[in-house]
C-alpha positions in Angstrom: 0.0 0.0 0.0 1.6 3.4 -0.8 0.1 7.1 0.4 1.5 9.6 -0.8 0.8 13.8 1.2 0.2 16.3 -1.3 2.7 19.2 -2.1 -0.1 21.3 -1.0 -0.8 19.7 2.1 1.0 21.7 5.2 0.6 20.0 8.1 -0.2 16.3 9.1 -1.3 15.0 12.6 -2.6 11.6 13.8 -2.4 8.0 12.9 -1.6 7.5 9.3 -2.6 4.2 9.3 -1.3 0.9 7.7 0.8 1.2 4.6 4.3 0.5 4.1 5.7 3.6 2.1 4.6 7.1 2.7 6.2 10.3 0.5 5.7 13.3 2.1 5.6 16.4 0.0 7.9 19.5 -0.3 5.7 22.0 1.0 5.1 19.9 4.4 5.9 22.5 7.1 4.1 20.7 10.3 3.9 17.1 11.2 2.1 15.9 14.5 2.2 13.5 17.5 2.5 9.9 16.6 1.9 10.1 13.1 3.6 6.3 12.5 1.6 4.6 15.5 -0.1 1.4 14.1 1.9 1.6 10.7 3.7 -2.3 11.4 4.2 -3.0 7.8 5.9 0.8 7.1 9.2 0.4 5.7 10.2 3.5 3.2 9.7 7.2 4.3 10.4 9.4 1.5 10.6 12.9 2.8 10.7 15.6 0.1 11.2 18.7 2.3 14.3 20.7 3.7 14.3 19.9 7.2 14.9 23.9 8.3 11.4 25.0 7.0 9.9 21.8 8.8 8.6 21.6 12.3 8.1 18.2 13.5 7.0 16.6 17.1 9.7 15.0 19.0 7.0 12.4 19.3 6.3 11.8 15.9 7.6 8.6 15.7 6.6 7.2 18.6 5.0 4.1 18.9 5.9 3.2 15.4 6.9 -0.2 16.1 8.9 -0.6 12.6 11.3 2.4 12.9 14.6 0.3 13.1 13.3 -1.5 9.9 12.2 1.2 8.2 14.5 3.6 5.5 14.0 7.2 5.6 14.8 8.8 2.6 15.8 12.3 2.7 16.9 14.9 0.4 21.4 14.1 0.1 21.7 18.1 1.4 19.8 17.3 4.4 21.1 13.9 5.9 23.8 15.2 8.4 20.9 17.5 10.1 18.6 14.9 9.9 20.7 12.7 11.7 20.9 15.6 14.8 17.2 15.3 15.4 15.8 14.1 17.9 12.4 12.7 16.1 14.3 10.9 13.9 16.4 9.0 16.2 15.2 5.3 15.6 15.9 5.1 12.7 18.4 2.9 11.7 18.9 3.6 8.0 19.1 7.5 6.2 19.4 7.4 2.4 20.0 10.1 0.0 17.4 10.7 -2.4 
């Protein structure tokens, strides 16, 4: 199953539910509290955006239960800061674009 969040969605929040590859769009400037809870079967995260413009909840990613598992794409310009955060600690694997 893949879901993909508009370019001209802004802000995200909630369960997103079981699928196992999200993309997440450039304009993205907001994502919520345990977004990834319930998403077992989750294993690519494709995240468009640059990381600066973005605010996201330290607890994003909690409760996701495949985060070691799971690669996190990310733009190549924006891997070392990625790292440094604090939301996206569990995962195991960051990837360039």
């Amino acid at each position: 199953i893949y879901r993909e969040i508009p370019d001209e969605l802004a802000s995200i929040g909630g369960s997103m539910g079981e699928v196992n590859f999200y993309r997440f769009g450039e304009n993205i400037i907001q994502i919520g509290t345990q977004i990834m809870s319930r998403c077992e079967k989750l294993n690519n995260i494709y995240m468009m955006t640059e990381f600066s413009k973005i605010s996201i909840d330290d607890s994003a990613f909690v409760n996701f239960t495949n985060i070691s598992n799971c690669v996190l794409h990310v733009p190549l310009s924006q891997i070392e800061l990625c790292q440094s955060m604090p939301c996206f600690k569990g995962f195991k694997t960051i990837v360039a674009l």
